[in-house]
C-alpha positions as CSV (number, residue, x, y, z in Angstrom):
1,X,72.8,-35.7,-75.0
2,X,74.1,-33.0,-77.0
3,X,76.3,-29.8,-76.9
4,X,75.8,-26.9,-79.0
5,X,75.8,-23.3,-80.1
6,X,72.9,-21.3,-80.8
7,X,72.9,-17.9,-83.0
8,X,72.3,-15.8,-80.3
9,X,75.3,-16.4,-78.4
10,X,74.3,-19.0,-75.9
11,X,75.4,-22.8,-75.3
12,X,73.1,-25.4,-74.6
13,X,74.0,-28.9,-72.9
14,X,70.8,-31.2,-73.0
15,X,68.5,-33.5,-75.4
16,X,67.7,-32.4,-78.9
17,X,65.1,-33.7,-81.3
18,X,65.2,-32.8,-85.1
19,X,67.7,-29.8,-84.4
20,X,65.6,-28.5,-81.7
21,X,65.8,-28.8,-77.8
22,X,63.9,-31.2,-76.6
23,X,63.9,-32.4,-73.0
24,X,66.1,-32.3,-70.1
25,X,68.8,-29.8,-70.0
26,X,70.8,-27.0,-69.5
27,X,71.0,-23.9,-71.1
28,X,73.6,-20.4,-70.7
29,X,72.3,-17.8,-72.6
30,X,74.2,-14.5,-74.1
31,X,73.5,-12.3,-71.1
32,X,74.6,-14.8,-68.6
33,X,71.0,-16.7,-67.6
34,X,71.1,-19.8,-66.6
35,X,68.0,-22.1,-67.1
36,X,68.1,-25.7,-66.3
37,X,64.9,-28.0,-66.7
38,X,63.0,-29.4,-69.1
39,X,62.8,-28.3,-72.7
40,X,60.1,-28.3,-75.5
41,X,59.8,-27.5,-79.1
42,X,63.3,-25.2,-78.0
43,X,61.5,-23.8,-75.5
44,X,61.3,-23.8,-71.9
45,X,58.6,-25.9,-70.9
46,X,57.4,-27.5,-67.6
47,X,59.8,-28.2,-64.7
48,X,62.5,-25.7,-64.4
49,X,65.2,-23.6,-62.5
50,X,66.5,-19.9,-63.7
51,X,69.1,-17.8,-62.5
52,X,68.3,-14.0,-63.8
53,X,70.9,-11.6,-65.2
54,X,70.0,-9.2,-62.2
55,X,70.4,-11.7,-59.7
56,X,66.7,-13.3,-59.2
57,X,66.4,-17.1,-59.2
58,X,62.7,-19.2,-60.1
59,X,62.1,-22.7,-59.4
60,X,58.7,-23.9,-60.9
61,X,56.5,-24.5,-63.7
62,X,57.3,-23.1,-67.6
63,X,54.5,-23.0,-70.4
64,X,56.5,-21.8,-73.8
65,X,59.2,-19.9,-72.4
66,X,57.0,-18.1,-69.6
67,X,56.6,-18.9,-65.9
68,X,53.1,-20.4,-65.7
69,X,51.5,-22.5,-62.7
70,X,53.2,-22.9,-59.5
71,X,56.7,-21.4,-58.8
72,X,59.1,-19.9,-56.2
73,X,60.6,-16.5,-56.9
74,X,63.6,-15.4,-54.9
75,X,64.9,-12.4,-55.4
76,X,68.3,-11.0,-55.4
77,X,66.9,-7.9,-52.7
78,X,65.9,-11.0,-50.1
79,X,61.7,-10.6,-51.2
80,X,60.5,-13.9,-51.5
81,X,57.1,-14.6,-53.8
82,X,55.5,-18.4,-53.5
83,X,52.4,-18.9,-55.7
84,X,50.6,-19.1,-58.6
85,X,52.1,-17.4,-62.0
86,X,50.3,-16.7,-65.0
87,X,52.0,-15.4,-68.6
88,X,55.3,-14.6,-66.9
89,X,53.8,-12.4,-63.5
90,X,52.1,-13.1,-60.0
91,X,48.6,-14.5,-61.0
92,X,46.2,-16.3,-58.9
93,X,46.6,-17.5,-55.0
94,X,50.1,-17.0,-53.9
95,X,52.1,-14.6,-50.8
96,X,55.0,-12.8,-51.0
97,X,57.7,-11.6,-48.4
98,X,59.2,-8.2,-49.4
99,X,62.4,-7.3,-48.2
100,X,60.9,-4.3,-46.5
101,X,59.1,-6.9,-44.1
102,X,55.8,-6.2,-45.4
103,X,53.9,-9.9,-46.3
104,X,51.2,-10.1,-48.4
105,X,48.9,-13.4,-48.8
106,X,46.1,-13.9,-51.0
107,X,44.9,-13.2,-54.8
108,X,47.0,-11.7,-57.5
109,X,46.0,-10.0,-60.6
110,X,48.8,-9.2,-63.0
111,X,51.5,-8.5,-60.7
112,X,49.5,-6.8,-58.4
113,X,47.8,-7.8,-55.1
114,X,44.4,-8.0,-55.6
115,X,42.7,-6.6,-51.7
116,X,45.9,-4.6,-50.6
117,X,45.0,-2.9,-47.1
118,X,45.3,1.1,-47.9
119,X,45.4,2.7,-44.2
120,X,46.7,2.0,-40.7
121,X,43.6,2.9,-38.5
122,X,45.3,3.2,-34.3
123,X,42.0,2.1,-31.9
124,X,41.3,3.2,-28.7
125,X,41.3,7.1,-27.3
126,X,42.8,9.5,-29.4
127,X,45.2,11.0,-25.9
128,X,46.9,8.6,-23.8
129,X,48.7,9.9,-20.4
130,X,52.2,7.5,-20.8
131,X,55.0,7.6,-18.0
132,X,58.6,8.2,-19.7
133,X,60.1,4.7,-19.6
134,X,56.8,2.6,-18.9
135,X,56.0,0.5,-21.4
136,X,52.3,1.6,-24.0
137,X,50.0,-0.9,-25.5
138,X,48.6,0.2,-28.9
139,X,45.8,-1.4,-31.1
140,X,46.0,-1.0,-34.7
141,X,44.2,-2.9,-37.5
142,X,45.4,-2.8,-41.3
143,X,41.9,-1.6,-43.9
144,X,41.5,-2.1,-46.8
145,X,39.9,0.8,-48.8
146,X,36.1,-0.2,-47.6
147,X,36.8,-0.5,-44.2
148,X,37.5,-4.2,-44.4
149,X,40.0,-5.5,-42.1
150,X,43.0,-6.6,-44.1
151,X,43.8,-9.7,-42.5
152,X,46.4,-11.4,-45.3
153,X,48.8,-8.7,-44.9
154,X,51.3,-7.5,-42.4
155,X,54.5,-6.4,-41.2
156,X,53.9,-2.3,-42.4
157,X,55.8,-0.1,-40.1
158,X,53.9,2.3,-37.5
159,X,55.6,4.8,-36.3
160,X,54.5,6.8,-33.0
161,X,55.9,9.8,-31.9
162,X,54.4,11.0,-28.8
163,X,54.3,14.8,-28.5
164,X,56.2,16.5,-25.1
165,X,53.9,18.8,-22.9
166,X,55.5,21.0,-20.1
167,X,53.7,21.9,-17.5
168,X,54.7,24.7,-15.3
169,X,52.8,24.4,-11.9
170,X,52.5,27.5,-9.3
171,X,54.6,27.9,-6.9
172,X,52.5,27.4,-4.2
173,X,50.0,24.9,-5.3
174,X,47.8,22.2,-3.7
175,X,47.5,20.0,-7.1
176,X,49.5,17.4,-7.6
177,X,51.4,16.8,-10.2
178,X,51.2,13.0,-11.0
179,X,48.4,10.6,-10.1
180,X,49.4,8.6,-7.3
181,X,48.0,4.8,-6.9
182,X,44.7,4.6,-4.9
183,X,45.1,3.7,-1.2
184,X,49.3,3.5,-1.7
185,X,50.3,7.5,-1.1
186,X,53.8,7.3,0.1
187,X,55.5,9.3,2.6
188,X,56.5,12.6,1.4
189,X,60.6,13.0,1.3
190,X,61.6,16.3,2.6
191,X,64.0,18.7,0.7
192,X,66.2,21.0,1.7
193,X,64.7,23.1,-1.1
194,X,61.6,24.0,0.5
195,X,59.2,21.6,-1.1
196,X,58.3,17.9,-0.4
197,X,58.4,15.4,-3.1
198,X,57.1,11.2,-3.8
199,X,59.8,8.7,-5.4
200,X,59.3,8.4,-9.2
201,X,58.4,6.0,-10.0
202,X,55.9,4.9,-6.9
203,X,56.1,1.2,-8.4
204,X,57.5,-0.7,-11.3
205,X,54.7,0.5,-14.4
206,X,52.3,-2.8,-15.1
207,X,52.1,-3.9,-18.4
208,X,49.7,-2.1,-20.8
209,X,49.3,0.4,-17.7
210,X,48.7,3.8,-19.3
211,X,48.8,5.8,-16.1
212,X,51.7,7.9,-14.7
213,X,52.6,6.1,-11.5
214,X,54.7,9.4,-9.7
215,X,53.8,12.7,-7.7
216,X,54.9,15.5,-6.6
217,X,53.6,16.3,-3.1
218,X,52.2,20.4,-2.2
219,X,54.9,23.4,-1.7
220,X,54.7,24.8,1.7
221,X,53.3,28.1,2.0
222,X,56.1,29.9,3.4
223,X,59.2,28.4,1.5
224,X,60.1,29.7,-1.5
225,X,59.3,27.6,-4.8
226,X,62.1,24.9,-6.1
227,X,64.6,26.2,-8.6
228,X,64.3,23.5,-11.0
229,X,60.9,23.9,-13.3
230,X,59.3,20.4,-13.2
231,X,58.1,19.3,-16.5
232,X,56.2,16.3,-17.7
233,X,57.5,14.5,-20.4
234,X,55.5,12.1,-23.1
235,X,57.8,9.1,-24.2
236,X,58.5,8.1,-27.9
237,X,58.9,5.0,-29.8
238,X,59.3,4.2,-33.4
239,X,58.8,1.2,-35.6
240,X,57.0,-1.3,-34.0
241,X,55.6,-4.1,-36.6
242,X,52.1,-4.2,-37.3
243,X,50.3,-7.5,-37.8
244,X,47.0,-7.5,-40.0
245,X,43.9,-7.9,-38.9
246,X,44.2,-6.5,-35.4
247,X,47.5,-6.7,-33.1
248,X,48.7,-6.1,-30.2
249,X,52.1,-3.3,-30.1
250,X,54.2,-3.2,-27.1
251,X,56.9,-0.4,-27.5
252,X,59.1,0.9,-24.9
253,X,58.4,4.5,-23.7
């Protein structure tokens, strides 16, 4: 075991073979970088750990000063890549963890996932009637640019924002205003406004249920209409995760 100074600036605590660093050991560059491991020809080669100047850290494989094989990169931002490496950059089978929550597992080329999905496609009808505060169920699948599903990635961000529609009925009108459950109408409440009305909700939503689950029961035809305009309101929800391949969203109205 020796100690010693190179011309660069760093120190290096480790084996050394003819002048050169040879083996197991530890070395502090200029900038800070701390690699410890094993050594060849001066060069880091095989089994080794690295702490970056900005923060990163590697544990893995070395082939002449690059990261080459099988290694674990953590990253100073929380992204996490496990995998293959290849001339110093994600190469082969591997799956990384980005801090945004997005995963993606499967083949690498250069840095670069290889079958990244490229749209978020939302099945089903392109309308659905939602009650504010019940609960919506949502399909979605993650593509890839021909169509394929993209089943080794998820964790993308959806977000849904339901549009608001007022509706403004006549004052003396026979249509209801909500559905109302088959074979479970509820007694009409009486006002002291001249109209009747139904509890809202009529029962507690079911989940997945994408029917309003409320009415409004017929205005009288010789009271005058209520003062208040009722109005039906869409709910809203934002960023639920999506899973790939195809997953179920639950996201509260």
């Amino acid at each position: 075991m020796a100690s010693c100074c190179n011309k660069a600036g760093g120190v290096f605590d480790g084996e050394l073979s003819g002048g050169a660093r040879e083996g197991q050991g530890r070395l502090v560059d200029a900038d800070g970088q701390v690699y410890c491991g094993s050594f060849h020809d001066n060069r880091r080669h095989g089994r080794g750990w690295m702490v970056f100047r900005n923060g990163d850290e590697y544990d893995g494989d070395w082939v002449q000063d690059r990261r080459q094989g099988h290694g674990v990169l953590s990253c100073a931002d929380g992204s996490v890549y496990e995998g293959q490496w290849h001339s110093d950059v994600f190469s082969g089978l591997g799956s990384l963890a980005h801090c945004s929550g997005v995963v993606y597992r499967g083949m690498w080329v250069n840095g670069h996932p290889m079958a990244q999905a490229t749209r978020m496609v939302i099945l089903g009808p392109e309308v659905l009637d939602v009650a504010q505060g019940a609960s919506l169920t949502l399909t979605v699948q993650l593509q890839q640019a021909d169509g394929e599903v993209a089943k080794g990635e998820d964790g993308r961000v959806l977000k849904v924002s339901a549009g608001v529609r007022r509706v403004q009925l006549p004052a003396y009108s026979e249509v209801s205003f909500f559905k109302v459950d088959e074979g479970g109408r509820e007694t009409p409440i009486q006002t002291p406004f001249g109209f009747q009305c139904l509890s809202f909700p009529l029962s507690s939503p079911q989940s997945g249920g994408l029917e309003p689950r409320a009415a409004l029961g017929s205005a009288d035809a010789n009271l005058p209409p209520p003062e208040a305009d009722p109005m039906r309101r869409a709910g809203e929800c934002c960023q639920p995760r999506v899973c790939g391949g195809q997953h179920e969203l639950e996201c509260a109205g």
